[in-house]
N, C-alpha and C positions, 0 to 999 in steps of 0.2 A: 403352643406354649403361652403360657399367662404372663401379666405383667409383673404381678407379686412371686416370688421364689419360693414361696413356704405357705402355711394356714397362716402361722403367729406373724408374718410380714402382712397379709390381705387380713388378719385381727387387729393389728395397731392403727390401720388405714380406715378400717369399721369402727373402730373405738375415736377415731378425733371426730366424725361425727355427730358424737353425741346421742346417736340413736343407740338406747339400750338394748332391746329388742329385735334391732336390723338380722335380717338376713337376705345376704346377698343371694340373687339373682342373675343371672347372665343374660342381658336384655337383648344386646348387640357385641358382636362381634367381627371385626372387619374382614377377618381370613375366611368368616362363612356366610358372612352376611353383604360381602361386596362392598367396595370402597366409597359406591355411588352415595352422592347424599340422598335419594329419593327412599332408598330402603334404610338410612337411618333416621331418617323424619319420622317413617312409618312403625321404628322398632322403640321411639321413644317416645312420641305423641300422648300425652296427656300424664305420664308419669312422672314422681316426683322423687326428692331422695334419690335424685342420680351421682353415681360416683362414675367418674370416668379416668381409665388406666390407661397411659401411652407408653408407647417403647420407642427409642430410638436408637437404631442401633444395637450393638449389646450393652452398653453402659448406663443410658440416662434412661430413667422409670419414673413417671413422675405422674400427673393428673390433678385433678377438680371434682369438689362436691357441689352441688347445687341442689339445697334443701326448698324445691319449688315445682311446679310441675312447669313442663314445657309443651307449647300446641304451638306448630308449625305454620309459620303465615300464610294466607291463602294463597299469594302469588309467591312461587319460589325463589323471586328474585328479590326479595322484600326480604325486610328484619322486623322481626317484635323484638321490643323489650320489657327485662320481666324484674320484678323486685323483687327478689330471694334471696337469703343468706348464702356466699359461696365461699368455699376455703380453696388452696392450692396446697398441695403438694409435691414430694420428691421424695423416692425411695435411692434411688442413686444417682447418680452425675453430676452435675454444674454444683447441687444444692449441701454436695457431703458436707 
């Protein structure tokens, strides 16, 4: 199951982006791509124009765009920081 309930709910979420042209992509997925952070280093590594969809529960849907690419620091206990335009959203819960 998706985060978005409809196309026109994942279109509204496309469209505050700002990218005219986007078409989504399904880069990573946690129910088939494993919870571990190692395989989503490796599903998002150098890509840019990520939008990221959570679910919690059945109520709260919400996520973050991050118009920037992301490469994973060389020791995985480490952090980069990167300077890229980010938005947050909510499609439901806390933010109705």
């Amino acid at each position: 199951e998706y985060v978005a309930k409809s196309a026109e709910e994942w279109g509204r979420v496309v469209a505050m982006t700002g990218k005219n042209a986007a078409t989504p992509t399904l880069v990573y997925k946690s129910s088939r791509d494993t919870f571990a952070y190692g395989p989503f280093l490796q599903k998002v590594n150098g890509k840019s124009g990520l939008l990221f969809a959570l679910r919690d529960g059945d109520t709260h849907r919400f996520g973050a765009f991050i118009d920037g690419p992301l490469t994973p620091p060389a020791d995985p206990t480490e952090t980069n920081c990167y300077k890229a335009p980010v938005f947050f959203f909510s499609l439901s819960g806390a933010y109705d």
